[in-house]
KOLLO-620004 format. One record per atom (N, C-alpha, C): residue number from 1; residue in three letters; chain; atom name; x, y, z. Coordinates in steps of 0.1 Angstrom, whole numbers, plus 2048, in hexadecimal, padded with zeros to 3 digits. Example, Ala and Ser with C-alpha at 12.3 -4.5 7.8 and 13.67 -1.06 7.14 Angstrom:
BEGIN
[rec 1; 'ALA'; 'A'; 'N'; [884; 7C7; 84E]],
[rec 1; 'ALA'; 'A'; 'CA'; [87B; 7D3; 84E]],
[rec 1; 'ALA'; 'A'; 'C'; [884; 7DF; 84E]],
[rec 2; 'SER'; 'A'; 'N'; [880; 7EA; 847]],
[rec 2; 'SER'; 'A'; 'CA'; [889; 7F5; 847]],
[rec 2; 'SER'; 'A'; 'C'; [881; 800; 84F]],
This chain:
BEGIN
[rec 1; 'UNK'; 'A'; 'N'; [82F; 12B; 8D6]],
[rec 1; 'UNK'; 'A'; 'CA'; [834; 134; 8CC]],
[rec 1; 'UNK'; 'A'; 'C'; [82D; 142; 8CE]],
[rec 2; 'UNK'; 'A'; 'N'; [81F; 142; 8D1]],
[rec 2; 'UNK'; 'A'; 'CA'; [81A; 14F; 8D4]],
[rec 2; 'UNK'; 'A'; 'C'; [821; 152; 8DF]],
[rec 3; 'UNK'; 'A'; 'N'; [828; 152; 8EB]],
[rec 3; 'UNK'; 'A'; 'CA'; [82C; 155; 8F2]],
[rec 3; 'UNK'; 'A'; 'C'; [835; 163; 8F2]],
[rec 4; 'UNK'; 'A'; 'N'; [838; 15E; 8E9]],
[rec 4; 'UNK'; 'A'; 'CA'; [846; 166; 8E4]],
[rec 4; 'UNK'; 'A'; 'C'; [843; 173; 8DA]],
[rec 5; 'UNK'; 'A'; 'N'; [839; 176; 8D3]],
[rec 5; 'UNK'; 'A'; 'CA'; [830; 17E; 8CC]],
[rec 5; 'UNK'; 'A'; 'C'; [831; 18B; 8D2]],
[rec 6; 'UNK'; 'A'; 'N'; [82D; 18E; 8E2]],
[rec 6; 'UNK'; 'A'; 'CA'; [82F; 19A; 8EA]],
[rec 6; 'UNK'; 'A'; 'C'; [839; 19F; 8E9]],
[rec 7; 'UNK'; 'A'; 'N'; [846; 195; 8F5]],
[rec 7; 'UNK'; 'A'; 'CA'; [850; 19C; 8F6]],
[rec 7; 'UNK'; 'A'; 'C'; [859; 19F; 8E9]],
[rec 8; 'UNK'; 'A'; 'N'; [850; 199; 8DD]],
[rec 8; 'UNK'; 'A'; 'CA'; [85E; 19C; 8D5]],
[rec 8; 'UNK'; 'A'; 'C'; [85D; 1A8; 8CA]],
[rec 9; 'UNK'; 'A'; 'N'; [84B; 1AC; 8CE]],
[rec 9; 'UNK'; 'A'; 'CA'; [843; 1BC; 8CB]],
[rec 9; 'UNK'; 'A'; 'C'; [84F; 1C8; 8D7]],
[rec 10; 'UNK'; 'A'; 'N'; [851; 1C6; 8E3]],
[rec 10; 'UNK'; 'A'; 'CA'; [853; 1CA; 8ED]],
[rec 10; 'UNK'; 'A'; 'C'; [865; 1CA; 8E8]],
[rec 11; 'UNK'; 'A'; 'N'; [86B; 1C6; 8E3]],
[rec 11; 'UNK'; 'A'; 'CA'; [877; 1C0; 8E4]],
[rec 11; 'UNK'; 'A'; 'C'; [87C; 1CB; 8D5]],
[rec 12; 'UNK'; 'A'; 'N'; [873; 1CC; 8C8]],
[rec 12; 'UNK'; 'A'; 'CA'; [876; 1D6; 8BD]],
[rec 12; 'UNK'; 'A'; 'C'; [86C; 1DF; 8C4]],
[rec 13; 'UNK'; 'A'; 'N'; [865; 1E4; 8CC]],
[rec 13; 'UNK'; 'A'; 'CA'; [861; 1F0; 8CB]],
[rec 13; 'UNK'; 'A'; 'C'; [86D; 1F9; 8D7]],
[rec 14; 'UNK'; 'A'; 'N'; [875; 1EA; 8E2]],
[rec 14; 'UNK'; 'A'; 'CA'; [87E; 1F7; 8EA]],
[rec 14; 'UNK'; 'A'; 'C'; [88A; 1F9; 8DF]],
[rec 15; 'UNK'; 'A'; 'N'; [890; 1F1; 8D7]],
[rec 15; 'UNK'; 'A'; 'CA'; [899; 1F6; 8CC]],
[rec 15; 'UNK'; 'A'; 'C'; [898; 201; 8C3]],
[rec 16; 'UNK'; 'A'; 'N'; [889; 201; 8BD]],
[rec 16; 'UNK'; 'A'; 'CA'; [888; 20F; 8B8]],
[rec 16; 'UNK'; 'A'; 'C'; [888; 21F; 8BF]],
[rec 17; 'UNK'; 'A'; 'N'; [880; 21C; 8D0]],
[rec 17; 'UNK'; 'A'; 'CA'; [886; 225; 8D2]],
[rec 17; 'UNK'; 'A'; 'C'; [88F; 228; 8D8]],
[rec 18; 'UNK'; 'A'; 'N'; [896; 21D; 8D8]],
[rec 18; 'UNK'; 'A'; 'CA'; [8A9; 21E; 8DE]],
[rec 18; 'UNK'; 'A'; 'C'; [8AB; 22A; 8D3]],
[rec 19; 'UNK'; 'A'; 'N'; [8AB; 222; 8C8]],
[rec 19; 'UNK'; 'A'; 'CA'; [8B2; 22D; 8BC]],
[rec 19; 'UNK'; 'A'; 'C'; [8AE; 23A; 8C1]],
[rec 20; 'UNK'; 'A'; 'N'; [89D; 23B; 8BA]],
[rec 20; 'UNK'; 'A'; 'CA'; [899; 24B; 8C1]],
[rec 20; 'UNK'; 'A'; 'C'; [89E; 251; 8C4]],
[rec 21; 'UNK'; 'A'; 'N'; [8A3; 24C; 8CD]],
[rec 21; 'UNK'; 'A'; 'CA'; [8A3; 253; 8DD]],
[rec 21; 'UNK'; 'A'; 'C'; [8B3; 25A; 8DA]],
[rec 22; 'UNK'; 'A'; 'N'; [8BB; 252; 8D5]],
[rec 22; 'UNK'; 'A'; 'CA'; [8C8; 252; 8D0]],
[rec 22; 'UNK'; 'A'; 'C'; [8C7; 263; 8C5]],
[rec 23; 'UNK'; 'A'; 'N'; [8C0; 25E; 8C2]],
[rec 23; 'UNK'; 'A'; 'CA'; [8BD; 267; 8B2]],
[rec 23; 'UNK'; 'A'; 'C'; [8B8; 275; 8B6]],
[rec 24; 'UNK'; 'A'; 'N'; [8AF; 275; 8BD]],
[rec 24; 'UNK'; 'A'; 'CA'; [8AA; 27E; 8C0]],
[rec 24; 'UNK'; 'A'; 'C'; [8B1; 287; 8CC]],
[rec 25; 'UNK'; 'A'; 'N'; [8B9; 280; 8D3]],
[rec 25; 'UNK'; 'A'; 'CA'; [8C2; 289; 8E0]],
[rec 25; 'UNK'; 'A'; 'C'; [8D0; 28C; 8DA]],
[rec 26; 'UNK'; 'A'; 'N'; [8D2; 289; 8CA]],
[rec 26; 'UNK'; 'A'; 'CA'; [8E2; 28B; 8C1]],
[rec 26; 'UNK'; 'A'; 'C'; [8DC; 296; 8BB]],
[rec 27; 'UNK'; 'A'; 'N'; [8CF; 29A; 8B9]],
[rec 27; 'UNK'; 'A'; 'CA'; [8CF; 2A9; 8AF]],
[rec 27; 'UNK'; 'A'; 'C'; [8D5; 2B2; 8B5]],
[rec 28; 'UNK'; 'A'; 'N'; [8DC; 2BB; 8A9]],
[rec 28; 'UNK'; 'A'; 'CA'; [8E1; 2C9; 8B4]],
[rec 28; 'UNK'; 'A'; 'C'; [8DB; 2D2; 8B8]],
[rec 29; 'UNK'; 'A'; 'N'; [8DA; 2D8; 8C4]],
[rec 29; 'UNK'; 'A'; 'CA'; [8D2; 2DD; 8CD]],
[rec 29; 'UNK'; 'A'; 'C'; [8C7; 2DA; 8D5]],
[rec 30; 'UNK'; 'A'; 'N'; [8C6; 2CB; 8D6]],
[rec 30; 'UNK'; 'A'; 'CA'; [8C0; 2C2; 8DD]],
[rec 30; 'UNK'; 'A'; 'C'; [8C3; 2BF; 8EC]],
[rec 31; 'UNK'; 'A'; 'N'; [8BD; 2B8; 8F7]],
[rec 31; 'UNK'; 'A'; 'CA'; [8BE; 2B8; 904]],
[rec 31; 'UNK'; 'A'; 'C'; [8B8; 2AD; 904]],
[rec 32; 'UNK'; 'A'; 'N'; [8BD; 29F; 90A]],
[rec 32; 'UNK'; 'A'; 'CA'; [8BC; 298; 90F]],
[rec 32; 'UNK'; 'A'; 'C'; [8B0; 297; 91F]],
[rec 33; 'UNK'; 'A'; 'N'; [8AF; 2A3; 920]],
[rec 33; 'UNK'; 'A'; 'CA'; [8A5; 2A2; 92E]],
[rec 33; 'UNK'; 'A'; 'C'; [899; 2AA; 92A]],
[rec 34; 'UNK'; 'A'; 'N'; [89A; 2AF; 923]],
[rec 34; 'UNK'; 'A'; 'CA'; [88F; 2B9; 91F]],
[rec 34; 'UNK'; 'A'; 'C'; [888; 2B7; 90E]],
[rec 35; 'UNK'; 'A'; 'N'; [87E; 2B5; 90F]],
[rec 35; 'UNK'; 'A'; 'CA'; [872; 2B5; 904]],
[rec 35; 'UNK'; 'A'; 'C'; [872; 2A7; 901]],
[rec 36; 'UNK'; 'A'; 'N'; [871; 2A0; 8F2]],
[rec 36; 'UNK'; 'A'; 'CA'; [86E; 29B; 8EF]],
[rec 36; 'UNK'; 'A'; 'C'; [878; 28C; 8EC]],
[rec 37; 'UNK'; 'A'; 'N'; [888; 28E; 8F1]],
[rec 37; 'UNK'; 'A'; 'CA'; [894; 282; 8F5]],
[rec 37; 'UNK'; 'A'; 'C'; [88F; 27B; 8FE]],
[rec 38; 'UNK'; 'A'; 'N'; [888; 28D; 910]],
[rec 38; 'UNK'; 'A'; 'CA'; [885; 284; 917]],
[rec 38; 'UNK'; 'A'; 'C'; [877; 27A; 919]],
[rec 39; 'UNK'; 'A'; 'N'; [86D; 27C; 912]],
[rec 39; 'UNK'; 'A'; 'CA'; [862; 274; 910]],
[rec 39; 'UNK'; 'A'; 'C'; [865; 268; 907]],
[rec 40; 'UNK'; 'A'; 'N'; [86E; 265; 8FD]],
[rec 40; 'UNK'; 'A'; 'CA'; [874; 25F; 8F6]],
[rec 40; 'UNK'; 'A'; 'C'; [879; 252; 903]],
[rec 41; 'UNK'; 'A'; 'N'; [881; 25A; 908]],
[rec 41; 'UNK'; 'A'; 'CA'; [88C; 254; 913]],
[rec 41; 'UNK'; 'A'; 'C'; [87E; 24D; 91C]],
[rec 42; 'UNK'; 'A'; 'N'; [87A; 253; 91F]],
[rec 42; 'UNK'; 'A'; 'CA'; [86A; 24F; 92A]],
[rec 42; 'UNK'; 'A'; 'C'; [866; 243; 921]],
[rec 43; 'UNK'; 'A'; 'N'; [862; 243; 91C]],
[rec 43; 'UNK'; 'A'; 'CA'; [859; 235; 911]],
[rec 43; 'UNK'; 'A'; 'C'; [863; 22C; 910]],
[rec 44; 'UNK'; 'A'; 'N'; [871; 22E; 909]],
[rec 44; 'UNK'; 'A'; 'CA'; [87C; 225; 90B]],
[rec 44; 'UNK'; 'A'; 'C'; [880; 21D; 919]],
[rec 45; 'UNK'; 'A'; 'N'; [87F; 228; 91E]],
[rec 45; 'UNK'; 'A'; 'CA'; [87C; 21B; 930]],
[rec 45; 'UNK'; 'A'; 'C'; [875; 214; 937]],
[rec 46; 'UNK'; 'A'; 'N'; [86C; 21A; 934]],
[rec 46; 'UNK'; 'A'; 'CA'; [85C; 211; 938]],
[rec 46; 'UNK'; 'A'; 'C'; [856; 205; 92C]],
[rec 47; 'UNK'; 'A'; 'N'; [85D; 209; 920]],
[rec 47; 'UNK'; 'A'; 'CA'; [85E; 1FC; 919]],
[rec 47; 'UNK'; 'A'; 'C'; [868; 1F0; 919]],
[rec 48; 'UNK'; 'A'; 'N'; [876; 1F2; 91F]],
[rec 48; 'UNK'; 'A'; 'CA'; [87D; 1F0; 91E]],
[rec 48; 'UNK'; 'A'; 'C'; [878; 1E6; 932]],
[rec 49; 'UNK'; 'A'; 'N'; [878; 1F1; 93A]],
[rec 49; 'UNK'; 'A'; 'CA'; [86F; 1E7; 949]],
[rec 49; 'UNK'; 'A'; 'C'; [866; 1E2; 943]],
[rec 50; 'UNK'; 'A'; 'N'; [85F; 1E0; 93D]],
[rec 50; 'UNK'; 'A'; 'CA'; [850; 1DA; 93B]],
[rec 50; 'UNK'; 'A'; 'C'; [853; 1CC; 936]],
[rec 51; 'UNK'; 'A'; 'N'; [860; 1C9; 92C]],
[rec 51; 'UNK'; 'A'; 'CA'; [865; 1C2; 929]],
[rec 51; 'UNK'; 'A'; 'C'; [86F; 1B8; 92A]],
[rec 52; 'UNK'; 'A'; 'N'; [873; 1BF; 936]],
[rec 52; 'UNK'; 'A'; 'CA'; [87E; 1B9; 945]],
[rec 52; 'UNK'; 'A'; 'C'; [86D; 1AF; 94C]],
[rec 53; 'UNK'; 'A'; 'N'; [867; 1B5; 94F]],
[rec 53; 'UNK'; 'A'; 'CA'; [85E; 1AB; 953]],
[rec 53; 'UNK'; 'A'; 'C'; [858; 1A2; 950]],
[rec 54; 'UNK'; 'A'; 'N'; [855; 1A4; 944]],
[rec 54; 'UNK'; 'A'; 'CA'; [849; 19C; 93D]],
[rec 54; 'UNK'; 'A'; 'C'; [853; 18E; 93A]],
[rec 55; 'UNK'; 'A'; 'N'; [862; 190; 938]],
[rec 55; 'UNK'; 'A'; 'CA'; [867; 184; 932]],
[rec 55; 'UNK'; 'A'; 'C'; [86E; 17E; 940]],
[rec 56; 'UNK'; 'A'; 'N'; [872; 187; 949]],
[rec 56; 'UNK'; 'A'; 'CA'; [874; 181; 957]],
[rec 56; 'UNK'; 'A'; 'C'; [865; 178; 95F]],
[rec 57; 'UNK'; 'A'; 'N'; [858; 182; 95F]],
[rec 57; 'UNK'; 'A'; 'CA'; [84C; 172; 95F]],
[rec 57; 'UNK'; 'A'; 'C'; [84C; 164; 955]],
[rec 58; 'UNK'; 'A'; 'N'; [84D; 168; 949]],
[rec 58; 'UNK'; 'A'; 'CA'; [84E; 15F; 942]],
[rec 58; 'UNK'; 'A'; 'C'; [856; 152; 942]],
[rec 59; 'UNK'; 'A'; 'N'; [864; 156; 948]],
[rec 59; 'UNK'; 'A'; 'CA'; [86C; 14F; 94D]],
[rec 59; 'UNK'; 'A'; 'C'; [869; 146; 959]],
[rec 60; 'UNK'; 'A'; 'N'; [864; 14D; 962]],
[rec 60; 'UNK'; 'A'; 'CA'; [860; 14A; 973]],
[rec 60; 'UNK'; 'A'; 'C'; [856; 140; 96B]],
[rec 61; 'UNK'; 'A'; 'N'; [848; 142; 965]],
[rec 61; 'UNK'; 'A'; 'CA'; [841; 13A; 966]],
[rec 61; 'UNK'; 'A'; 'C'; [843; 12C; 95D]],
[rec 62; 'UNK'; 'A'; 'N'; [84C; 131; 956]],
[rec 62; 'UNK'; 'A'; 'CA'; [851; 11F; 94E]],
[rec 62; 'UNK'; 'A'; 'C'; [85C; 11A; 957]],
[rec 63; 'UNK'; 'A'; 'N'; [860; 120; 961]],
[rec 63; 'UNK'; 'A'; 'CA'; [868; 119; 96D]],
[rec 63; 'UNK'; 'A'; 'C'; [860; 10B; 976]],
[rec 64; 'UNK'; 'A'; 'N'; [853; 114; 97A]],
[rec 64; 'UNK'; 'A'; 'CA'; [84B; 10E; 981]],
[rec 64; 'UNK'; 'A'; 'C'; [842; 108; 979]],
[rec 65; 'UNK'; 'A'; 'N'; [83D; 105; 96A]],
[rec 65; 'UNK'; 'A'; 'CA'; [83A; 0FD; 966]],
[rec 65; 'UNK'; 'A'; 'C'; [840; 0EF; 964]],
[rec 66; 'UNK'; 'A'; 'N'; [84A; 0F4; 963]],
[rec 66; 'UNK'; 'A'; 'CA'; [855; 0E7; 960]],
[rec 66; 'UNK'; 'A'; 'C'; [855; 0E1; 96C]],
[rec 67; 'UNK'; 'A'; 'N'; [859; 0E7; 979]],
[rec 67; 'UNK'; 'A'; 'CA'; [85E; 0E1; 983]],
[rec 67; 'UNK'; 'A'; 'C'; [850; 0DA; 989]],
[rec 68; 'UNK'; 'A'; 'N'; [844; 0DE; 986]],
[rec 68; 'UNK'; 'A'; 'CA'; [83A; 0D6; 98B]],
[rec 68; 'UNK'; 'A'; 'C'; [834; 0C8; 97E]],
[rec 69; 'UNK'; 'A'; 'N'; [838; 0CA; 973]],
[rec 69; 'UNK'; 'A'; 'CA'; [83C; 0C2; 96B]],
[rec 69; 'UNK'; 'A'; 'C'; [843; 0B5; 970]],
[rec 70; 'UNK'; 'A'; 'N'; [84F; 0B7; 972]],
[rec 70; 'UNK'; 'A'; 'CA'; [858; 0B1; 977]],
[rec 70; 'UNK'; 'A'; 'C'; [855; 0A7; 97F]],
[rec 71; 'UNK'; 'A'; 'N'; [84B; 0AF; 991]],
[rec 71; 'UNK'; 'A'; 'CA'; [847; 0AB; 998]],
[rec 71; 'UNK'; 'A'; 'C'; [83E; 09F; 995]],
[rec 72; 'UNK'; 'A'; 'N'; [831; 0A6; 98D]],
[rec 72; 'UNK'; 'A'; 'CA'; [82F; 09A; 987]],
[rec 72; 'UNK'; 'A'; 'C'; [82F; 08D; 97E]],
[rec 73; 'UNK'; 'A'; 'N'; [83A; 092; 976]],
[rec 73; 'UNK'; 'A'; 'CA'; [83F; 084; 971]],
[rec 73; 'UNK'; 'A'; 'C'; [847; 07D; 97A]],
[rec 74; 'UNK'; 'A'; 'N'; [851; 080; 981]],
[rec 74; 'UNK'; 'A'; 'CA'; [85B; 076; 989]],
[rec 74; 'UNK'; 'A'; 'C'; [852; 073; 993]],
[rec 75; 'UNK'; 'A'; 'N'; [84A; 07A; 99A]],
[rec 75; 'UNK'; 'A'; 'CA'; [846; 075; 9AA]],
[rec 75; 'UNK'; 'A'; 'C'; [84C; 082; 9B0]],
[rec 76; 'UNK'; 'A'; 'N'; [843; 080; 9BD]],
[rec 76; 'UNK'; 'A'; 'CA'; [84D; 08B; 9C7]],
[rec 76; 'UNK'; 'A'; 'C'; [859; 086; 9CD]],
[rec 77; 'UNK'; 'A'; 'N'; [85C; 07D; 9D1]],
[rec 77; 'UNK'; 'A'; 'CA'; [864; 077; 9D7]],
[rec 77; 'UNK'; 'A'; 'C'; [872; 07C; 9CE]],
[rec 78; 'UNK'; 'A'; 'N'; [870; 078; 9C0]],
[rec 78; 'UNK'; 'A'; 'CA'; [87A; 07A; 9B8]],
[rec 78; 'UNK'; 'A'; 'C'; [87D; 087; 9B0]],
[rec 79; 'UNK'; 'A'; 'N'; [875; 087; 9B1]],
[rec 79; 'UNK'; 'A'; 'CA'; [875; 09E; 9AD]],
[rec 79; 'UNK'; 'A'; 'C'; [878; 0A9; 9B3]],
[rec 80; 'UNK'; 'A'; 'N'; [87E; 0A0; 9BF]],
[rec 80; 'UNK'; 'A'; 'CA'; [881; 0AB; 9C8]],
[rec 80; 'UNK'; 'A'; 'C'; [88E; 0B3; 9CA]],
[rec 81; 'UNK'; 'A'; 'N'; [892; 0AC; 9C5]],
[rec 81; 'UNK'; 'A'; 'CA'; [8A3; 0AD; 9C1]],
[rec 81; 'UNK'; 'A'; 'C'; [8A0; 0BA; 9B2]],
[rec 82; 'UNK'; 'A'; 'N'; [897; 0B8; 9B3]],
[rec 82; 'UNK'; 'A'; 'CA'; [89B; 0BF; 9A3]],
[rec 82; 'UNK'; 'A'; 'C'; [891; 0CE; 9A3]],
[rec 83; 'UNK'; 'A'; 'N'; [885; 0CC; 9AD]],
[rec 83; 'UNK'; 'A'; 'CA'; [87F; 0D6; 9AD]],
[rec 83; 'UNK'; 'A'; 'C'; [87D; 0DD; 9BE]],
C-alpha cells in the first residue's frame, strides 16, 4: 500500500500543473514559449517523465518478483513455461 503513496503525489501534482499550464498560456497576451507557461510547461514534463518512470520500474520489478516467485514455488522444471 505504501507503494502507491509516491506516484500518486506525482500523479495530482502533474494534473495540477496540466491545468496551470492550461491557465496560464489562455491569458490574453500570454506566450506559450516565453516566461512563466514556459517554466510551467518545463515542471509539467519532467513531472509528468518522472512519473512514466517511477510506475514503469514499479511494474518491471513486481514482474520479476512474481516470476521468481513462481520459480520458486512450482520448481524450475515447471516455471519455465511461465517465466
Amino acid at each position: 500500500m505504501r507503494v502507491i503513496i509516491f506516484p500518486s503525489i506525482l500523479y495530482l501534482a502533474s494534473a495540477a500543473l496540466g491545468i496551470l499550464t492550461c491557465y496560464v498560456s489562455g491569458v490574453p497576451n500570454s506566450d506559450f514559449f516565453v516566461g512563466k507557461a514556459a517554466q510551467i510547461a518545463l515542471a509539467y514534463s519532467s513531472v509528468v517523465i518522472g512519473l512514466n518512470f517511477v510506475v514503469s520500474s514499479l511494474i518491471c520489478v513486481r514482474i520479476i518478483y512474481l516470476a521468481r516467485y513462481v520459480k520458486r514455488t512450482l520448481g524450475e522444471d515447471s516455471a519455465r513455461m511461465y517465466t
